[in-house]
Steps between C-alpha positions, in 0.01 A plus 500: 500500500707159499383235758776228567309151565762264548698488244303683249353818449240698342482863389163660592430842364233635766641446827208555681344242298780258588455540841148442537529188273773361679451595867505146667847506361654815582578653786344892503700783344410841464590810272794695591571904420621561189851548542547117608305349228760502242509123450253240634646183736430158466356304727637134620204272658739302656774571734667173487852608671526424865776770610409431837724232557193258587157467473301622826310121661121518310610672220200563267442525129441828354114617482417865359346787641124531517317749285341637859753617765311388837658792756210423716796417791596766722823679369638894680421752325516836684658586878299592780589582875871409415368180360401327177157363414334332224254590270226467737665699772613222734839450592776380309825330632721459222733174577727495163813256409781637346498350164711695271672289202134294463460613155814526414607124587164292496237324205144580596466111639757608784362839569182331543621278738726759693212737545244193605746408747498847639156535531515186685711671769226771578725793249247699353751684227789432333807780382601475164737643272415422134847579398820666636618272774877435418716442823740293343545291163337244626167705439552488123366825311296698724256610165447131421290211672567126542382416120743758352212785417581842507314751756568771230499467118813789541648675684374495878241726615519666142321235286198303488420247730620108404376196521687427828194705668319167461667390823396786692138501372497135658611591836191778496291262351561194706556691850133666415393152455616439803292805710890658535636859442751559256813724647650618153870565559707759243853351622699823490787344756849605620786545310426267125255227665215679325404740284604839595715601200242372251226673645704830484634442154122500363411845576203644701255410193582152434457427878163714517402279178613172740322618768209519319478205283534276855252640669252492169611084466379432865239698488219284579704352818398706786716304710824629420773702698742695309830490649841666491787265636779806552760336749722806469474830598358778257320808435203629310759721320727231425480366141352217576243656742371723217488172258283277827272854526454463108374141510254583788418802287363226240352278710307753655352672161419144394346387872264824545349514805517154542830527593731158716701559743826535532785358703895538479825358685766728623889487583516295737520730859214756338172487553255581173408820663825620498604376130155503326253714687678811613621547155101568321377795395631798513816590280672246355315218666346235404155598318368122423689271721359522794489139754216460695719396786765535712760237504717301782816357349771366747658166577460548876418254774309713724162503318282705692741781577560531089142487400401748758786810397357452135123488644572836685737644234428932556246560199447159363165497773270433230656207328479113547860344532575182296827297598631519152810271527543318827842296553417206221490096631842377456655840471760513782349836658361342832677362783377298700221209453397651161164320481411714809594811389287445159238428708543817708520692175208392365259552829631774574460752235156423443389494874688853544277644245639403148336442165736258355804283470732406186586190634807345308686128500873572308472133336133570320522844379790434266294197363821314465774741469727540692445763709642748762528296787354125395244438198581270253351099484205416701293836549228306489527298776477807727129481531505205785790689713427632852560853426234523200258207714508740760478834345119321358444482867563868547283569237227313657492674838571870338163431201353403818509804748716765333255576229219599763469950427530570824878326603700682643894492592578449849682766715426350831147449525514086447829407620600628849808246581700357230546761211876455480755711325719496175467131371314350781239794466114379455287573225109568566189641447101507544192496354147527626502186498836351588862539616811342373857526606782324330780440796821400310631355826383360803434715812220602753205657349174677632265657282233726530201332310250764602611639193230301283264767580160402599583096538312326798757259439827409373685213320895414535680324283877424419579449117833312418623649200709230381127218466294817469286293772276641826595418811172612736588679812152619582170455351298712629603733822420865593759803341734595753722811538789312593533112401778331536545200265808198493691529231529118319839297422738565246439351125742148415747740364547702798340828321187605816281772293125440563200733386278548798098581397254689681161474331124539568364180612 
C-alpha cells in the first residue's frame, strides 16, 4: 500500500498494518470486490485547492476522522405509517439542502464550513453527489474534485475507486460529526450533465461491483441515504434502468438486512410512484431499486393543492411523500413575492403530512460555478439571506409540533373559514396536542380548536414566519367549536402569511 504524506511517500506491504499504525492520519478505507482492486490509489492528506471560488466565513483546518463513529444522533432508517423514523422509532423529518457539486468543487476546510453553516440553519442532511455533476464547463471534470484527484483510477464505474473519494468520505465524516444525515446522490442527469452513458458503457457487473464497494466504504455510517438524482424520464427496462437496478443489486448483498433507504428524483411532472415504484417486481422491473418514497417534483405556486394530488396518488397510500426538488431560491420559477412562496413551500408540505424537503439555493449548490440560473461568486454569503433565515424558522415550528405520532393533515376539522384555493389555499394540521395552519394570505379565519382532544383549555398564538417570533393571542381560554380569530398586518414587504397555533395550555 503507498501512503502519500505531503510530499513523500512510503510503501507499506501489509495494508492492514498500515492502517492501524497510521489511523490518526488517514481517513477510513475499506476492501473492495475483487474485480476493482486491480491497482491501489493514493491518498492526498491535504486538499489544498479551493475550486469553490472562496472560502466559506470560519473556515477550519482539516482534523481526521475518529477511530469511533459516534451515531448516537437520531438518523431515518425505516418508514412507518407513510412516514420515516429513526432508529429508536420516533419520527424523522428530513430537512436536506441541495448540495450537489460539494465534493466536486470544495477542500475539506470549506466543506467544513458549508456544512457547519447548515447545521446552523436547523438542516438536518445534506444531498451530495461525489462525482458526476457537469452542467456546463464551468463544472470542470465531473470524475475529478477541486485538488485535481480522480474519483476512479479508470475508467468510470469500471475501475477502482481514487483518491478523489477522500472528499466524499469528509462530507460523511464531518456531517456525522455534526449529528446530520448524509443524502448520497448518484448524479445520473438529463441529456450529458451526468453520468448516464458511463454508467451504461460499464456493463451490469462493473456497476453491481460499484454498487457494492460504496455501500461496503460507508458501512459503519448508519446515517446515510442512498439516492438516485434521475431528472429525465426512464424505465426499469431502459439501459440505464437495468445498470441503477445493478448497483442497488450490490448495495443490497453488501448491506444485508441492514439495509438504508432509498430515495430518487423524477422528470420533472412525475411523481416517484409513477417512474420508480410502479415499475418493481414483476417482469422486467426493477428487482433492487426500490425508493422508500414517493416523490413531489413541480415548480408550482399553489403548494397545498400539489402536495396533496401526490399525497393521494391511487396506490401510493402506503408511502411518505418527500418534496424532492421544489422551485430553487433565485431560480425564476415563482411569481410573485418569492420569499413568501418559499415560505409557503416549506410549511406546507410538512404540515400536509410530508416527510421531507430538498430544499435548494441556485448560488450554493454549484459551489461557485456557474450554474443554471445564478451560482457563481459569493455562495457563501447565502447563509444570512431571508429565504434560508427563514426557512431555520420553519424548521423550528415543524421539529416542534409536526414530529408528535399522532398529527394529522387537516381536511376541515381545524380550519372552518379561511382555507383558500389554488395559491391562496391554507396549509394545516393537528396533533393531540396542537393545531397549526399556515395562511399564505390574509383573510377571516375561525377554527375549531376542540380538535385538541381532551384539552380543558386552549392556547392561541400567531407565528410570523419571516422573525420566526410568537405573537400571543390567548393564553389560556376554553376550546371552542367555532373561534373566530383577527388576522394580523401585512409583513414590511407587503407579503401577509402568518401561522396561526392552537395548543394545549
Amino acid at each position: 500500500m503507498i501512503i502519500g504524506v505531503g510530499g513523500s511517500s512510503i510503501k507499506i506491504s501489509n495494508s492492514v498494518v498500515a492502517l492501524a499504525a497510521i489511523s490518526t492520519l488517514l481517513l477510513l478505507t475499506f476492501s473492495v470486490p475483487s474485480r476493482l482492486v486491480h491497482r491501489a490509489s493514493q491518498i492526498s492528506l491535504h486538499l489544498s485547492a479551493v475550486s469553490c471560488g472562496e472560502v466559506a466565513p470560519k473556515a477550519t483546518s482539516n482534523s481526521l476522522a475518529p477511530s469511533v463513529v459516534d451515531t448516537s444522533f437520531a438518523y431515518p432508517v425505516a418508514r412507518s405509517n407513510r412516514r420515516l423514523i429513526d432508529q429508536n422509532g420516533n419520527i424523522f423529518l428530513l430537512k436536506t439542502m441541495s448540495s450537489w457539486a460539494m465534493t466536486q468543487r470544495c477542500s475539506n476546510a470549506t466543506i467544513t464550513s458549508a456544512l457547519e453553516g447548515l447545521k446552523s440553519l436547523g438542516f438536518n442532511a445534506v444531498t451530495v453527489a461525489p462525482f458526476g455533476v457537469h452542467l456546463n464547463k464551468s463544472f470542470g471534470d465531473r470524475y475529478q474534485n477541486g485538488a485535481g484527484q480522480r474519483f476512479f483510477t479508470g475508467a468510470p464505474y469500471a475501475s477502482a475507486f481514487g483518491p478523489a473519494w477522500s472528499s466524499m468520505d469528509w462530507v460523511v465524516q464531518e456531517a456525522t460529526r455534526l449529528r446530520m444525515t448524509v443524502v448520497l446522490s448518484l448524479f445520473l442527469s438529463f441529456g450529458d450533465t451526468g453520468t448516464v452513458s458511463d454508467l451504461i458503457s460499464a456493463g451490469s457487473s462493473n456497476a453491481y461491483d460499484f454498487g457494492k464497494t460504496l455501500a461496503l466504504r460507508y458501512a459503519q455510517y448508519p446515517n446515510v441515504i442512498w439516492h438516485v438524482e434521475g431528472d429525465f424520464e426512464w424505465s426499469a427496462r431502459d439501459p440505464i434502468g437495468r445498470q441503477v437496478d445493478a448497483i442497488f443489486h450490490g448495495i443490497t448483498d453488501e448491506e444485508g438486512s441492514s439495509r438504508r433507504l432509498q430515495i430518487a428524483e423524477q422528470q420533472k411532472g412525475l411523481t416517484g410512484y409513477q417512474q420508480f415504484v410502479l415499475s418493481q417486481d414483476g417482469e422486467g422491473g426493477y428487482q433492487w431499486f426500490k425508493p422508500s418514497t414517493n416523490t413531489l417534483y413541480h415548480y408550482g405556486s399553489n403548494s397545498v393543492e400539489l402536495f396533496d394530488a401526490v399525497y393521494g396518488e391511487a396506490g401510493a397510500g402506503n408511502d411518505g411523500v418527500i418534496d424532492i426538488e421544489p422551485p430553487y431560491v433565485n431560480s425564476p420559477h415563482y411569481n410573485g413575492n418569492k420569499d413568501q412562496q418559499y415560505r409557503e413551500r416549506n410549511y406546507s408540505i410538512f404540515l400536509r403530512g410530508g416527510i421531507g424537503i430538498n430544499f435548494g439555493h441556485e448560488k450554493w449548490w454549484p459551489f461557485g460555478a456557474a450554474g443554471i440560473y445564478d451560482g457563481g461568486a459569493r455562495w457563501h454569503e447565502i447563509l444570512d439571506e431571508a429565504p434560508q433565515l427563514q426557512a431555520k424558522y420553519a424548521w423550528s415550528l415543524i421539529d416542534k409540533y409536526v414530529v408528535d405520532p399522532s398529527w394529522n393533515r387537516d381536511d376541515g376539522n381545524f380550519v372552518k373559514l379561511g382555507i383558500g384555493e389554488g395559491d391562496t389555499k391554507a396549509a394545516s394540521g393537528y396533533s393531540k396536542l396542537a393545531a397549526v395552519a399556515y395562511f399564505p394570505t390574509g383573510r377571516p379565519v375561525t377554527v375549531d380548536t376542540t380538535v385538541i382532544a381532551g384539552a380543558i383549555n386552549v392556547k392561541l398564538s400567531w407565528y410570523d414566519p419571516t422573525t420566526g417570533k410568537y405573537h400571543l393571542i390567548s393564553e389560556s381560554e376554553a376550546p371552542m367549536a367555532t373561534r373566530s380569530v383577527e388576522f394580523p398586518e401585512a409583513h414590511p414587504d407587503g407579503s401577509a402569511d402568518w401561522i396561526l397555533i392552537a395548543e394545549r395550555a
